[in-house]
C-alpha positions as CSV (number, residue, x, y, z in Angstrom):
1,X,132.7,93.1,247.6
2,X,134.9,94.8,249.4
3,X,135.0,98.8,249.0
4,X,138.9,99.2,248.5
5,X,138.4,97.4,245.4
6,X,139.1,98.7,242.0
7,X,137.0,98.6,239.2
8,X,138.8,97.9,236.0
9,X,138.0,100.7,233.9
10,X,139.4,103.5,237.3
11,X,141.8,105.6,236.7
12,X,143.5,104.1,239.5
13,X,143.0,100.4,238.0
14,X,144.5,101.4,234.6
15,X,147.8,102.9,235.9
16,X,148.3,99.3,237.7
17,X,147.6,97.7,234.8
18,X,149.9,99.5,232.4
19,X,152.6,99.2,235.6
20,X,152.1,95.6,235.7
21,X,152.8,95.4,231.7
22,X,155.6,97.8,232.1
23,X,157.3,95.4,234.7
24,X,157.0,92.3,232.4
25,X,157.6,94.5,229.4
26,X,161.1,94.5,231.0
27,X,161.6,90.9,232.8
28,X,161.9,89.5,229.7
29,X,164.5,91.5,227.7
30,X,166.4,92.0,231.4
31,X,167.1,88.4,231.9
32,X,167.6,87.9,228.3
33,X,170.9,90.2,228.6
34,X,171.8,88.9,232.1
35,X,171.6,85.3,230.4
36,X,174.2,86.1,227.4
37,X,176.2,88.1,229.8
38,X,176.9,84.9,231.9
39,X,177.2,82.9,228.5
40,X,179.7,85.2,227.2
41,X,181.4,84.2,230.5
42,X,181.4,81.0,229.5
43,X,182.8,81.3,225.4
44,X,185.7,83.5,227.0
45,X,186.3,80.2,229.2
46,X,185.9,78.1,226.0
47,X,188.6,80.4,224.2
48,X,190.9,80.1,227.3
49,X,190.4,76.2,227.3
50,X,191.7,75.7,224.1
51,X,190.2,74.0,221.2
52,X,192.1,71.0,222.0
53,X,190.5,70.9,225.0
54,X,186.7,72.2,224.9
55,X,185.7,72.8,221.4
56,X,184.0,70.8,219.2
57,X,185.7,68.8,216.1
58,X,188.7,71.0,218.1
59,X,190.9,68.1,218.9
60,X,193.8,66.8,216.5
61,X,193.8,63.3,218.2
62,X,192.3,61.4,221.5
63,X,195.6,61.5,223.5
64,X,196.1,65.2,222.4
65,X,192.6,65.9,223.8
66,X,192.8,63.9,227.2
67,X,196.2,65.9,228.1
68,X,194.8,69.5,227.0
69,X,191.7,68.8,229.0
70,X,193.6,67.8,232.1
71,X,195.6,70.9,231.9
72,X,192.7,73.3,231.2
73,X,190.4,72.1,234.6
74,X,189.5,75.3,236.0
75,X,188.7,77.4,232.5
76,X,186.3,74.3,232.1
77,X,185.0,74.6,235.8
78,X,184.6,78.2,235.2
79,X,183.1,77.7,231.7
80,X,180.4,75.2,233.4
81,X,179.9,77.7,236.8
82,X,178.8,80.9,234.4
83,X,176.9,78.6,231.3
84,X,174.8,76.5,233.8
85,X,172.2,79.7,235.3
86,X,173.4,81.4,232.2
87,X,171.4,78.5,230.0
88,X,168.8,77.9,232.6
89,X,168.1,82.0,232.3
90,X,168.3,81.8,228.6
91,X,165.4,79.2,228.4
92,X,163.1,81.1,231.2
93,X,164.0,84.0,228.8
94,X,163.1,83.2,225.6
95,X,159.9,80.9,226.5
96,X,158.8,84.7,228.3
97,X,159.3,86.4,224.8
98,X,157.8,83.4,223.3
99,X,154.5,83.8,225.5
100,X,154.2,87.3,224.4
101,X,154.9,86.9,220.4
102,X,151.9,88.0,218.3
103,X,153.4,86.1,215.4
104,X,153.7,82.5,215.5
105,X,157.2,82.9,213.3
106,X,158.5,84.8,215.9
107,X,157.0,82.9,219.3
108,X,158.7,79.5,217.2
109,X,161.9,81.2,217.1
110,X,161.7,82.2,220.7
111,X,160.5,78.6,221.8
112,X,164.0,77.5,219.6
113,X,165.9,79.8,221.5
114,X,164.9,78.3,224.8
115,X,165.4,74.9,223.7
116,X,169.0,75.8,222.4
117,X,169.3,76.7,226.7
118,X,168.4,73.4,227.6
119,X,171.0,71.4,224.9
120,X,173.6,74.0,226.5
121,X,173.2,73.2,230.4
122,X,174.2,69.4,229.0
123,X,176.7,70.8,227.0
124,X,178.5,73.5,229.9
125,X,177.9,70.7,232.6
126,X,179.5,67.8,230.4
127,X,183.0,70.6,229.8
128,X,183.2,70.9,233.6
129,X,182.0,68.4,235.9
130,X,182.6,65.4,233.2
131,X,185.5,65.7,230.5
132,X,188.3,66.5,233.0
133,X,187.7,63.8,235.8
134,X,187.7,61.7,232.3
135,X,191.1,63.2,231.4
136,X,192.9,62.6,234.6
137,X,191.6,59.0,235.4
138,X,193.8,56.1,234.7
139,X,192.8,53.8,232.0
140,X,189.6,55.7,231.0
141,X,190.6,56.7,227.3
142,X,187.1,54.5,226.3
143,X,185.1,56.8,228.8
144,X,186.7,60.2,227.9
145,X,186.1,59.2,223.8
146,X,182.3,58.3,224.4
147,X,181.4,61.8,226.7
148,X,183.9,63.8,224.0
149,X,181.9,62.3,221.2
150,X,178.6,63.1,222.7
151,X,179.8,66.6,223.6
152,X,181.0,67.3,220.2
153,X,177.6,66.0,218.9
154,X,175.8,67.9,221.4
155,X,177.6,71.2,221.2
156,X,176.6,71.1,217.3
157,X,173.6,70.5,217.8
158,X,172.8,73.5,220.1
159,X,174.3,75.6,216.8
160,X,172.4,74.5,214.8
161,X,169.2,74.6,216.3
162,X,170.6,78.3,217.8
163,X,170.9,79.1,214.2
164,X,167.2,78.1,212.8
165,X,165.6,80.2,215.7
166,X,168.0,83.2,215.5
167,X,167.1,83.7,212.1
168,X,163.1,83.1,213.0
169,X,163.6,85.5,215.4
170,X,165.1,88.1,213.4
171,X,163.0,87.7,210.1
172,X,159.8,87.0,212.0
173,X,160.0,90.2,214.7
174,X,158.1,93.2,213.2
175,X,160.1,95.7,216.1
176,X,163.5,94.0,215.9
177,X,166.3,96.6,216.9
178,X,168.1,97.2,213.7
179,X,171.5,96.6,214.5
180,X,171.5,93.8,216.7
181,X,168.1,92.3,214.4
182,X,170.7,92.3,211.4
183,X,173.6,90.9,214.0
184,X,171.4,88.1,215.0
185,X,170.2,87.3,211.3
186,X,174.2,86.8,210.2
187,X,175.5,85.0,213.1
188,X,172.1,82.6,213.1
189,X,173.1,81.9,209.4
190,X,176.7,81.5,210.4
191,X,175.5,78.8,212.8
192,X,173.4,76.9,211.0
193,X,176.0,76.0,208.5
194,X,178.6,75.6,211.1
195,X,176.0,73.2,213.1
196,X,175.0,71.4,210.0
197,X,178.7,70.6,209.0
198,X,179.9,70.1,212.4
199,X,176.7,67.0,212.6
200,X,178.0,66.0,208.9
201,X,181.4,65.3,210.5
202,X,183.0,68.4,208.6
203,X,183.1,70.5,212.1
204,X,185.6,73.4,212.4
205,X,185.9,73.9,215.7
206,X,186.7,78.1,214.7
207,X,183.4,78.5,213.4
208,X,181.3,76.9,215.6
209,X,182.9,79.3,218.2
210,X,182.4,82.3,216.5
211,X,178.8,82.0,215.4
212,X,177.9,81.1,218.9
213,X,179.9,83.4,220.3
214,X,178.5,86.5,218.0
215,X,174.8,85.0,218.5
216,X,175.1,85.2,221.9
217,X,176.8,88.8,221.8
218,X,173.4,89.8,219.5
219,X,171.2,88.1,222.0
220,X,172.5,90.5,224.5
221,X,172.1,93.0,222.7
222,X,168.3,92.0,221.7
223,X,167.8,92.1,225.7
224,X,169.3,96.1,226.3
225,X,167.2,97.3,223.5
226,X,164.4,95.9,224.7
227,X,164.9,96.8,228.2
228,X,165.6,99.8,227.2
229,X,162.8,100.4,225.4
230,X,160.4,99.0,228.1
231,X,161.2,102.1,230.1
């Protein structure tokens, strides 16, 4: 063995230990909040879209739809640029804070959470890179109503199964932040009954914004405290 080695009970060995927790202590909650910051990227380009255009249940007809989301290309590029890592860090995220639950409540809501990322980089790719070459192609009405339909169905999914895990997450964590633990718990409500109606065909396009939109903006707030905390 060599004779720069440690042994685990050293002072030495301990301090490297408790560093190396420290460090992952943070990792988590850090991309957690860089995660929701990109996603809150992405809702401001889903407000600047327009319903019409990029929200669910949003549209008033199929022809009002195709000419909203040919007029609203680069919001819906922008919308898919920030969502796409911002989804993909949200699922790294949560499955890290998963891994490191004690309760199994909790590490299910966490493994929600991530799973609620991977419906979204469907979702935020489908609003940039799909619905407006759809809109502004000749004799594709049949096209653009199949990908609008599944990214209607999609997008209320994602609330929906947002909701359920927010509300694991916040009822099940034992050293929730109080604020943003309450924030979480009322938006992840909000979205589950906006996810359910939206799959029940009684969507409203406002709500399902707003629930993901505050659910997000509590997620991020989940992250500081807890990188805040880690320090």
């Amino acid at each position: 063995m060599s004779s720069t080695a440690l042994h685990p009970s050293s002072p030495a060995a301990v301090a490297t230990a408790q560093e190396a927790g420290l460090a992952q202590g943070r990792a988590a909650p850090g991309l957690l909040l860089i995660a929701c910051l990109l996603v809150l990227v992405t809702c401001g380009a889903y407000v600047m879209a327009g319903p019409q255009a990029a929200m669910p249940a949003g549209a008033s007809s199929l022809d009002a739809a195709r000419a909203a989301t040919a007029g609203a290309g680069g919001w819906m590029l922008l919308a898919c640029w920030a969502g796409i890592p911002g989804d993909a860090l949200l699922t790294v995220a949560s499955l890290m804070l998963a891994q490191r639950a004690a309760a199994p409540g909790l590490r299910a809501g966490w493994i929600m959470v991530a799973l609620v990322g991977a419906v979204f980089l469907g979702v935020d790719t489908m609003v940039g890179q799909v619905l407006p070459p759809l809109a502004a192609a000749t004799q594709a009405e049949g096209a653009y109503l199949a990908a609008r339909t599944l990214f209607d169905a999609l997008f209320h999914m994602g609330t929906f199964i947002g909701g359920v895990g927010a509300l694991m997450v916040a009822w099940s964590s034992v050293q929730r932040p109080r604020v943003w633990g309450t924030w979480l718990g009322g938006s992840g409500l909000l979205a589950v009954l906006a996810g359910a109606a939206g799959l029940l065909g009684w969507g409203w396009w406002l709500a399902t914004g707003a629930a993901v939109t505050m659910m997000v903006a509590a997620l991020a707030g989940w992250g500081w405290a807890g990188f805040r905390s880690a320090h």
